[in-house]
TORSEZA-456688 format. One record per residue: x, y, z of N, C-alpha, C, O in turn; residue in one letter. Coordinates in Angstrom, 2 decimals. Example, Ala and Ser with C-alpha at 12.3 -4.5 7.8 and 13.67 -1.06 7.14 Angstrom:
<rs>
+---------+---------+---------+---------+---------+---------+---------+---------+---------+---------+---------+---------+------+
!    n.xx !    n.yy !    n.zz !   ca.xx !   ca.yy !   ca.zz !    c.xx !    c.yy !    c.zz !    o.xx !    o.yy !    o.zz ! code !
+---------+---------+---------+---------+---------+---------+---------+---------+---------+---------+---------+---------+------+
!   13.19 !   -5.69 !    7.80 !   12.30 !   -4.50 !    7.80 !   13.20 !   -3.30 !    7.80 !   14.24 !   -3.32 !    8.46 !    A !
!   12.85 !   -2.25 !    7.08 !   13.67 !   -1.06 !    7.14 !   12.90 !    0.03 !    7.87 !   13.41 !    1.14 !    8.04 !    S !
+---------+---------+---------+---------+---------+---------+---------+---------+---------+---------+---------+---------+------+
</rs>
This chain:
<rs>
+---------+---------+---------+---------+---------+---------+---------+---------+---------+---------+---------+---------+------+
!    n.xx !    n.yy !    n.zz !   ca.xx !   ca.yy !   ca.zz !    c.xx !    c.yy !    c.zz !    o.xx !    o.yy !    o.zz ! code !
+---------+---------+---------+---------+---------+---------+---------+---------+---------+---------+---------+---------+------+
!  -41.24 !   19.28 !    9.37 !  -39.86 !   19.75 !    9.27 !  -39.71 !   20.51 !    7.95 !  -39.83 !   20.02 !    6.83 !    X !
!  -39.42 !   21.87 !    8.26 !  -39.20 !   22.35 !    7.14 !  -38.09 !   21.92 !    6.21 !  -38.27 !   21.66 !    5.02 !    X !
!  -37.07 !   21.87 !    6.74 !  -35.60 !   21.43 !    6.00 !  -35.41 !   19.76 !    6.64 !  -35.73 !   19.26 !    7.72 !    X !
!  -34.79 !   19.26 !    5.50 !  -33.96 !   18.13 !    5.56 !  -32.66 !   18.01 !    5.35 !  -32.12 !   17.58 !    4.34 !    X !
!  -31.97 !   18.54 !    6.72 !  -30.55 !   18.74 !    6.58 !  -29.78 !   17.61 !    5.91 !  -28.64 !   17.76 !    5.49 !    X !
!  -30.40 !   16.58 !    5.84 !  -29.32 !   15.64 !    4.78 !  -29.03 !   15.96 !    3.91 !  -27.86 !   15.88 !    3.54 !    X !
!  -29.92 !   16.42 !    3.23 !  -29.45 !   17.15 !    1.43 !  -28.57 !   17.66 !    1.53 !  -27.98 !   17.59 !    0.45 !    X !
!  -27.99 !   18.23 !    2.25 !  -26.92 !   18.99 !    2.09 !  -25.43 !   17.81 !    3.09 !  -24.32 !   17.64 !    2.60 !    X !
!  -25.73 !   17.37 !    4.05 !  -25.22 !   17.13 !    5.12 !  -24.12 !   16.12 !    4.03 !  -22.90 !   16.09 !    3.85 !    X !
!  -25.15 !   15.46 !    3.56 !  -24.65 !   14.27 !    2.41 !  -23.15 !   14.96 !    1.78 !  -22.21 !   14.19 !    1.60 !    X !
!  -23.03 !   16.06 !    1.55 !  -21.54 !   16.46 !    0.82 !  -20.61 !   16.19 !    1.87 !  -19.52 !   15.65 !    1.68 !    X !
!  -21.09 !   16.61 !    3.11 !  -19.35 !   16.22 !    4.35 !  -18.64 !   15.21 !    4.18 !  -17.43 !   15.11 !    3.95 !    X !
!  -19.81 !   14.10 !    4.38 !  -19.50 !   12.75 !    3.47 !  -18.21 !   12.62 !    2.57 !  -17.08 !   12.28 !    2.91 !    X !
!  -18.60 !   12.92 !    1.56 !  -17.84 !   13.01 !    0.29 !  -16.57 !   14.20 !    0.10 !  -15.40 !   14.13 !   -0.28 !    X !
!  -17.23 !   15.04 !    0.44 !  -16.34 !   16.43 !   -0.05 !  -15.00 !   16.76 !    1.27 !  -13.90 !   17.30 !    1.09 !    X !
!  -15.54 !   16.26 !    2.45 !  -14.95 !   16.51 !    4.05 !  -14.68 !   17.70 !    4.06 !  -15.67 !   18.40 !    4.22 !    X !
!  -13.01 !   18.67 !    3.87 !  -12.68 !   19.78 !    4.44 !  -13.19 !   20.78 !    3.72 !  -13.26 !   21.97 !    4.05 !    X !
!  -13.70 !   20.06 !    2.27 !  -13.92 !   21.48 !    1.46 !  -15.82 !   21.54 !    1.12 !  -16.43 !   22.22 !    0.30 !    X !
!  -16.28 !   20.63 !    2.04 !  -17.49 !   20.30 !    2.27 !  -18.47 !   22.23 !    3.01 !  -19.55 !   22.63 !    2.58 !    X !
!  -18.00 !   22.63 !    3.62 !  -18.35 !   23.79 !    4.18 !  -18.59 !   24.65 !    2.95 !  -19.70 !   24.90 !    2.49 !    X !
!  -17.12 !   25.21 !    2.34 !  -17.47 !   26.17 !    1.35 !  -18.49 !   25.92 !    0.67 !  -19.36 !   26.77 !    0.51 !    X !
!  -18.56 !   24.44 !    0.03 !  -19.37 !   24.23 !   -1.36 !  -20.90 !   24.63 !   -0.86 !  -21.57 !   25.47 !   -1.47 !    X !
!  -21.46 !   23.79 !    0.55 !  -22.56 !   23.75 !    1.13 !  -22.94 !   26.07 !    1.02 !  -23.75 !   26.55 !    0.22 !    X !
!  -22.28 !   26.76 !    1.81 !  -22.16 !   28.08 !    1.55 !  -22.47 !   28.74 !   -0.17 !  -23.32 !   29.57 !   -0.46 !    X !
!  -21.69 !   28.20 !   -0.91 !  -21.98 !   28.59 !   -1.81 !  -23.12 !   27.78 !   -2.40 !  -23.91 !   28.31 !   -3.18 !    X !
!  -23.21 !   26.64 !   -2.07 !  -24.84 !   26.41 !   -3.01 !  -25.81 !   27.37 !   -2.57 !  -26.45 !   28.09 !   -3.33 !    X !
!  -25.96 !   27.35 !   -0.63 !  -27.10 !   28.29 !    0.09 !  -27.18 !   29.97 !   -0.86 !  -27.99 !   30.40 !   -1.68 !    X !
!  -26.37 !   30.33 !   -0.46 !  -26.04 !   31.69 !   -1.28 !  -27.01 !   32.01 !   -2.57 !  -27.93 !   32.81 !   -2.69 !    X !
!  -26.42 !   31.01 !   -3.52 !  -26.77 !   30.35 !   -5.21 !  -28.33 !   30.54 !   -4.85 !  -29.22 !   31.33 !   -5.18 !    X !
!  -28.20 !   29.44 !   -4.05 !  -30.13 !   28.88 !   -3.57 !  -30.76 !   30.76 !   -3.52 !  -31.32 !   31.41 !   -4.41 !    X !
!  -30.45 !   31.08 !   -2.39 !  -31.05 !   32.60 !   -1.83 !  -31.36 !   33.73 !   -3.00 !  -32.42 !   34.29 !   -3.28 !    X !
!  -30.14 !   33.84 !   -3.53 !  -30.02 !   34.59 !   -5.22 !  -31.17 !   34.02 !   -5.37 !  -32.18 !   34.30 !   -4.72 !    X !
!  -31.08 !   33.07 !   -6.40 !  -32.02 !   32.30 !   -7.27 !  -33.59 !   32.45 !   -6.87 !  -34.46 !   32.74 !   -7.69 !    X !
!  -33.83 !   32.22 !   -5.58 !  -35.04 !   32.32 !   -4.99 !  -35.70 !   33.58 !   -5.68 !  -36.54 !   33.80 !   -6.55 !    X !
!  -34.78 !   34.35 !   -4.76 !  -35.59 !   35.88 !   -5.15 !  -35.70 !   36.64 !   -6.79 !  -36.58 !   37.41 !   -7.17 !    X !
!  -34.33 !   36.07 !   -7.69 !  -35.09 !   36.27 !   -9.13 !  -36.28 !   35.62 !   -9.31 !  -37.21 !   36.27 !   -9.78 !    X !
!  -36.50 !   34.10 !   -8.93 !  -37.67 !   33.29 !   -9.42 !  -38.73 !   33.93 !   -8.67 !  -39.33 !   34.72 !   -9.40 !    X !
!  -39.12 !   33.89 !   -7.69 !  -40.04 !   34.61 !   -7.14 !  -40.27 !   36.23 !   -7.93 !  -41.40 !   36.37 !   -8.41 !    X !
!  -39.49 !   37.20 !   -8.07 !  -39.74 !   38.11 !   -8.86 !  -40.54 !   37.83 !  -10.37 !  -41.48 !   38.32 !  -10.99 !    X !
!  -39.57 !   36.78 !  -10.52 !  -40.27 !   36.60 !  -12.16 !  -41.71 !   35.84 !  -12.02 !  -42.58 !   36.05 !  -12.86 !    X !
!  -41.92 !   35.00 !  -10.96 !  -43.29 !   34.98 !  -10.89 !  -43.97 !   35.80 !  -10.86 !  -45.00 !   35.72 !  -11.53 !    X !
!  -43.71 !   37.09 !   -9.99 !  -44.64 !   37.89 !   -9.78 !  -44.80 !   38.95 !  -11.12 !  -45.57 !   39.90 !  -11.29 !    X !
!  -43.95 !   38.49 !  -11.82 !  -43.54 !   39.29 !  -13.28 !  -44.52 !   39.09 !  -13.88 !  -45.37 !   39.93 !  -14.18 !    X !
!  -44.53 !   37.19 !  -14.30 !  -45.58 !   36.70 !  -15.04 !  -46.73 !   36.72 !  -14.47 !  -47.65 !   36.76 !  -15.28 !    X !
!  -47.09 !   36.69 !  -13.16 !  -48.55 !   36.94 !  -13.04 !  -49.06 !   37.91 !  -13.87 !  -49.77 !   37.73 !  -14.86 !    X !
!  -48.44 !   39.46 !  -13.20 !  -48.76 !   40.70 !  -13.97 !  -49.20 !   41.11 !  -15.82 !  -49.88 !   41.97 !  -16.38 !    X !
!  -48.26 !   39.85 !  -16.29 !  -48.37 !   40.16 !  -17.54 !  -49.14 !   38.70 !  -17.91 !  -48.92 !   38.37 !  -19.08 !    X !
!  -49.91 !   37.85 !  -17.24 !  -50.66 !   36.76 !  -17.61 !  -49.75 !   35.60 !  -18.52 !  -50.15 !   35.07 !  -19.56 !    X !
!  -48.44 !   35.34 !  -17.85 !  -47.47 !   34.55 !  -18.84 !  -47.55 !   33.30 !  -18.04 !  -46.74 !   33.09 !  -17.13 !    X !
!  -48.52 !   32.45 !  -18.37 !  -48.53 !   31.06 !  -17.88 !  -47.07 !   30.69 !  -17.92 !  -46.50 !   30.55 !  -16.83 !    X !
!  -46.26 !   30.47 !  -19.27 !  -45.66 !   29.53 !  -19.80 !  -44.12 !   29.99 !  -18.98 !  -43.22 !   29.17 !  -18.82 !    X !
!  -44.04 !   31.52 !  -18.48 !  -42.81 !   31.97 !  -17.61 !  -43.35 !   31.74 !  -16.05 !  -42.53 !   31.24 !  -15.27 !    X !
!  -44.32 !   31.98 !  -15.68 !  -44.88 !   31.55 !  -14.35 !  -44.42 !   29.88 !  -13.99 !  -43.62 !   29.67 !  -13.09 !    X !
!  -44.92 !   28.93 !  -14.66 !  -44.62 !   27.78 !  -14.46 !  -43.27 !   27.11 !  -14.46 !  -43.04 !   26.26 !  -13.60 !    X !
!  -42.28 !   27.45 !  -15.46 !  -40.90 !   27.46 !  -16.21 !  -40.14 !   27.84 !  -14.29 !  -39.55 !   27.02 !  -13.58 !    X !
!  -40.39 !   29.00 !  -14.02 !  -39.98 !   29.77 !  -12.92 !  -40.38 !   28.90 !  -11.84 !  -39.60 !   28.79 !  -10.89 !    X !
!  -41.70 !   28.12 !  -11.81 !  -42.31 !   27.34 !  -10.43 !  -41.37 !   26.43 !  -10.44 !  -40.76 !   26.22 !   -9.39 !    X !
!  -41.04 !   25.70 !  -11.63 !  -40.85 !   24.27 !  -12.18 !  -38.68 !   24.62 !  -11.34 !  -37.96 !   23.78 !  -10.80 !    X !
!  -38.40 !   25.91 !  -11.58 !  -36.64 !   25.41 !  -11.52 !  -36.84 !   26.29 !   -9.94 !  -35.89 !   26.10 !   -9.19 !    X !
!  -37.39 !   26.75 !   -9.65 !  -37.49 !   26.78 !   -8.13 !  -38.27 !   25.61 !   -7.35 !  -38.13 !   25.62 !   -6.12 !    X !
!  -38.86 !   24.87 !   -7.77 !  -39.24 !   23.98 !   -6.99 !  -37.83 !   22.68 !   -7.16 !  -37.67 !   21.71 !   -6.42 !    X !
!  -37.07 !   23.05 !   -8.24 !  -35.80 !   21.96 !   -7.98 !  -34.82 !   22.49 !   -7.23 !  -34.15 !   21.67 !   -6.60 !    X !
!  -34.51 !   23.72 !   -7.11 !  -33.73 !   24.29 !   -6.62 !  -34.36 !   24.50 !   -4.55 !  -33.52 !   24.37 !   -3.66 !    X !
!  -34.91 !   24.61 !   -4.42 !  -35.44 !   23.80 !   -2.84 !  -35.44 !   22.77 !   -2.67 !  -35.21 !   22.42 !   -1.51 !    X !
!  -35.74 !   21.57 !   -3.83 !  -35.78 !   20.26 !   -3.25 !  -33.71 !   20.34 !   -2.76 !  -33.25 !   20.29 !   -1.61 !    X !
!  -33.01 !   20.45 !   -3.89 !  -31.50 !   20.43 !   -3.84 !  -31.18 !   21.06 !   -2.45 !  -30.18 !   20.50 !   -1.99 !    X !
!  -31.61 !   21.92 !   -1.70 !  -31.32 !   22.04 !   -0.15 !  -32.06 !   22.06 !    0.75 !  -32.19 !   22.91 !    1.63 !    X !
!  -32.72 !   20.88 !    0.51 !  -33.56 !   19.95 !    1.23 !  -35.31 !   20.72 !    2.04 !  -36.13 !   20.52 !    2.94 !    X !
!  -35.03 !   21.58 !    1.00 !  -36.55 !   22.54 !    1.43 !  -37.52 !   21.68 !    0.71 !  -37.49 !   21.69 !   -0.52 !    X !
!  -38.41 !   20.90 !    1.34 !  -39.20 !   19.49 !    0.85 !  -40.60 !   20.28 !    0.49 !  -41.16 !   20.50 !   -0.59 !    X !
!  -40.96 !   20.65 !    2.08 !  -42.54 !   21.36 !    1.83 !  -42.34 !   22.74 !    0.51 !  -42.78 !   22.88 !   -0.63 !    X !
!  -41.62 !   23.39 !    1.22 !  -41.34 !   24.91 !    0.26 !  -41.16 !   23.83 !   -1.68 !  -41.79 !   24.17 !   -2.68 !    X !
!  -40.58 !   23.12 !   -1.64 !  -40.93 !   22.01 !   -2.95 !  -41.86 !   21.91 !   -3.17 !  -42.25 !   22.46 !   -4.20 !    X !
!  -42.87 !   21.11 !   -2.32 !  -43.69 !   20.37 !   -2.68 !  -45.19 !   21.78 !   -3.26 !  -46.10 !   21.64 !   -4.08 !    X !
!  -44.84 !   22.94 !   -2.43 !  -45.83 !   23.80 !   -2.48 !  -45.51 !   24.59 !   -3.79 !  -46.45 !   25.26 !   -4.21 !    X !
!  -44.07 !   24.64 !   -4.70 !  -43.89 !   25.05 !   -5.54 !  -44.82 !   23.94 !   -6.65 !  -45.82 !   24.32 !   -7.25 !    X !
!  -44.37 !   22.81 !   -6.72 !  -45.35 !   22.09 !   -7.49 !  -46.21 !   22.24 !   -7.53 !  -46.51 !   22.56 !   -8.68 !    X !
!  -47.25 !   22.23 !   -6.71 !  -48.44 !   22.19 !   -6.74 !  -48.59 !   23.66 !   -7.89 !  -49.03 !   23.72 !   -9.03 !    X !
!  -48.09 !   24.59 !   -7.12 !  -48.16 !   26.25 !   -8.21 !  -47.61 !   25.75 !   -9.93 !  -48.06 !   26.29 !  -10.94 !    X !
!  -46.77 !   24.84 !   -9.94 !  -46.79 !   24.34 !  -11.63 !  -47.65 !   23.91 !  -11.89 !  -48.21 !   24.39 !  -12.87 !    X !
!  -48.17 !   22.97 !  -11.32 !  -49.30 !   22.16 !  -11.89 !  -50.30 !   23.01 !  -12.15 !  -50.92 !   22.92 !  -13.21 !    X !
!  -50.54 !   23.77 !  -11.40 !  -52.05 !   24.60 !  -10.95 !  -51.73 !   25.86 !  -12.28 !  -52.63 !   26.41 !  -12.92 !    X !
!  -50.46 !   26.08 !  -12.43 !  -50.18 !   27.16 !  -13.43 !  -50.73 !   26.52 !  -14.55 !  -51.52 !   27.14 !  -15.25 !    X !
!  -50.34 !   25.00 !  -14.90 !  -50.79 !   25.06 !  -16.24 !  -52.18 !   24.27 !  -16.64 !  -52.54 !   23.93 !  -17.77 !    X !
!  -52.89 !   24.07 !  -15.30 !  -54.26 !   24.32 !  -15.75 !  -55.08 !   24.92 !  -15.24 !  -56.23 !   24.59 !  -15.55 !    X !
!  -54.92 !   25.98 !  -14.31 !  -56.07 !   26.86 !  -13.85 !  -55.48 !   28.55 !  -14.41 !  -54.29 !   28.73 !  -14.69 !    X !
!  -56.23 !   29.38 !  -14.47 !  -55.96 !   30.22 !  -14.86 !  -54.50 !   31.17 !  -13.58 !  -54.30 !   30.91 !  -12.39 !    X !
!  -53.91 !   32.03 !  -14.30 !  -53.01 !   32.73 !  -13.16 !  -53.81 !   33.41 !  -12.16 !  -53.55 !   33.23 !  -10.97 !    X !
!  -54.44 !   33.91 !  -12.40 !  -55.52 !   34.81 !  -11.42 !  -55.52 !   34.57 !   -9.90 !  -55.26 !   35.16 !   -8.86 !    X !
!  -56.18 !   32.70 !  -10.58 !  -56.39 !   32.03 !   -9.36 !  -55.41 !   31.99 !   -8.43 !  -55.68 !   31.71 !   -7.26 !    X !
!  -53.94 !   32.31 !   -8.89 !  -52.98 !   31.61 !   -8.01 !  -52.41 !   32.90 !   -7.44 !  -51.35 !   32.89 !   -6.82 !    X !
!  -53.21 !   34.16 !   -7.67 !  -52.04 !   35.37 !   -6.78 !  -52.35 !   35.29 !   -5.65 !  -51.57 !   36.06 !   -5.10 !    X !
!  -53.12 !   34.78 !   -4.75 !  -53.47 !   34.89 !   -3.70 !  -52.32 !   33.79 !   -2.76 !  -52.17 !   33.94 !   -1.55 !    X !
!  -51.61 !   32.74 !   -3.53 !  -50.98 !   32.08 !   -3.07 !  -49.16 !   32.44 !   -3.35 !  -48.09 !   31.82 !   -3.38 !    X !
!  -49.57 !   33.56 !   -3.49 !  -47.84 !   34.23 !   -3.92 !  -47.31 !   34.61 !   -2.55 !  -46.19 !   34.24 !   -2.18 !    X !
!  -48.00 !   35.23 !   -1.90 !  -47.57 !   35.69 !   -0.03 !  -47.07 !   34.82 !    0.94 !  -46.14 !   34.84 !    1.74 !    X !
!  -48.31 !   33.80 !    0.53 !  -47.90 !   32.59 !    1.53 !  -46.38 !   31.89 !    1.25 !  -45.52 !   31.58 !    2.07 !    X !
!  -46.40 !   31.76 !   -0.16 !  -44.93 !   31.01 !   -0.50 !  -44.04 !   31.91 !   -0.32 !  -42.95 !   31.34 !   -0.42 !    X !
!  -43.83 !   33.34 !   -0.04 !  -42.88 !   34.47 !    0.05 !  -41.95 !   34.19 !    1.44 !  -40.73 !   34.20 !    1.58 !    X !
!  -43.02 !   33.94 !    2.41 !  -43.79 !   33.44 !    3.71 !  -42.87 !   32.43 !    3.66 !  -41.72 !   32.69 !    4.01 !    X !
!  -43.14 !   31.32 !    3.29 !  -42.60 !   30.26 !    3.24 !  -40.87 !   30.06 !    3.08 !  -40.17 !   29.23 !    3.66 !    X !
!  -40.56 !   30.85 !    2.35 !  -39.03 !   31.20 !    1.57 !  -38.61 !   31.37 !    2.38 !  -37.85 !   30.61 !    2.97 !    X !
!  -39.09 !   32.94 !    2.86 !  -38.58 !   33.86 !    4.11 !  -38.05 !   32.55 !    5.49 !  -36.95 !   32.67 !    6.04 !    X !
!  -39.01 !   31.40 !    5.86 !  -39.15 !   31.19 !    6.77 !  -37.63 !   29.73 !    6.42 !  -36.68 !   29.52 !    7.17 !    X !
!  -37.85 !   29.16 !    5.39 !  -36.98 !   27.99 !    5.21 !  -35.41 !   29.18 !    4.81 !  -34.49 !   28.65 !    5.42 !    X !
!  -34.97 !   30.18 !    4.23 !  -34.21 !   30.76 !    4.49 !  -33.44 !   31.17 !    5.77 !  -32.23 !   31.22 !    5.99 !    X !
!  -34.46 !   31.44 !    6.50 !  -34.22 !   31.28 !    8.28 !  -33.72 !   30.12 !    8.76 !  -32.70 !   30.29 !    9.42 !    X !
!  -34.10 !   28.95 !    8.66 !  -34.14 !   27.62 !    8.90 !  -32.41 !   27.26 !    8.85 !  -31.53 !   27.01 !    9.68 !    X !
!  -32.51 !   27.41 !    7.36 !  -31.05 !   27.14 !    6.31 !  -29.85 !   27.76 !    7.55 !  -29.06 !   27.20 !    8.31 !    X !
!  -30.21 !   29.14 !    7.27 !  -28.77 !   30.47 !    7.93 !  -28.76 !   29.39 !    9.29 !  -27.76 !   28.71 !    9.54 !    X !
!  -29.85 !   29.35 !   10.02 !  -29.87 !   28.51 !   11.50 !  -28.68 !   27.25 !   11.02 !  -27.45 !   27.25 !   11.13 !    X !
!  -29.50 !   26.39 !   10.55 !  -29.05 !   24.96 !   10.43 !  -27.14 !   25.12 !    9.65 !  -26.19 !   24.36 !    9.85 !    X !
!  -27.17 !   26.17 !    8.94 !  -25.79 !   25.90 !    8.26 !  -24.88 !   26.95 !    8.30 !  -24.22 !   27.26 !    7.31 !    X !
!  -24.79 !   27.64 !    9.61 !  -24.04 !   29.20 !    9.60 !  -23.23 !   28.89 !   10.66 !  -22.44 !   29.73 !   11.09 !    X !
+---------+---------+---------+---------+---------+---------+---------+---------+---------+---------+---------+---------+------+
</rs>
């Protein structure tokens, strides 16, 4: 399962009528955010900046867990970890797949919450 609609589902709960907007505007927030962080990864690859590569893995991999994108998480971690001990090099080959990945839990999201 790509998404875990609870993460989010959890505000109806609490928030009830004004539960919709907030859920909208986090997705939105989320989508933005994605695509700077992903840019700036692909920033820091280019210019060999471990310390912005990882920084960038590290608040996009919180920012998917927060709307319940678990795997698309769990695969950002792994890219922190791996940022700060294997060289960047190693890891451009795994920039597509996670693009891939975005693209696909973005789909998921619009499905599950539109």
């Amino acid at each position: 399962m790509i998404i875990d609609p609870s993460a989010l589902e959890a505000y109806r709960e609490v928030m009830e009528d004004e539960a919709d907007e907030f859920i909208a505007d986090v997705l939105n927030s989320f989508y933005t955010n994605a695509r700077e962080l992903l840019a700036t990864m692909d920033s820091a690859l280019l210019k060999n900046n471990v310390d912005e590569f990882v920084r960038a893995a590290h608040t996009f991999k919180s920012t998917a867990a927060t709307v319940g994108a678990n795997p698309l998480s769990g695969l950002l971690a792994d890219l922190e970890k791996r940022g700060e001990s294997e060289g960047l090099s190693a890891l451009k080959p795994l920039i597509p797949p996670l693009k891939e990945a975005f693209d696909e839990v973005e789909k998921k999201l619009k499905e599950i919450f539109s």
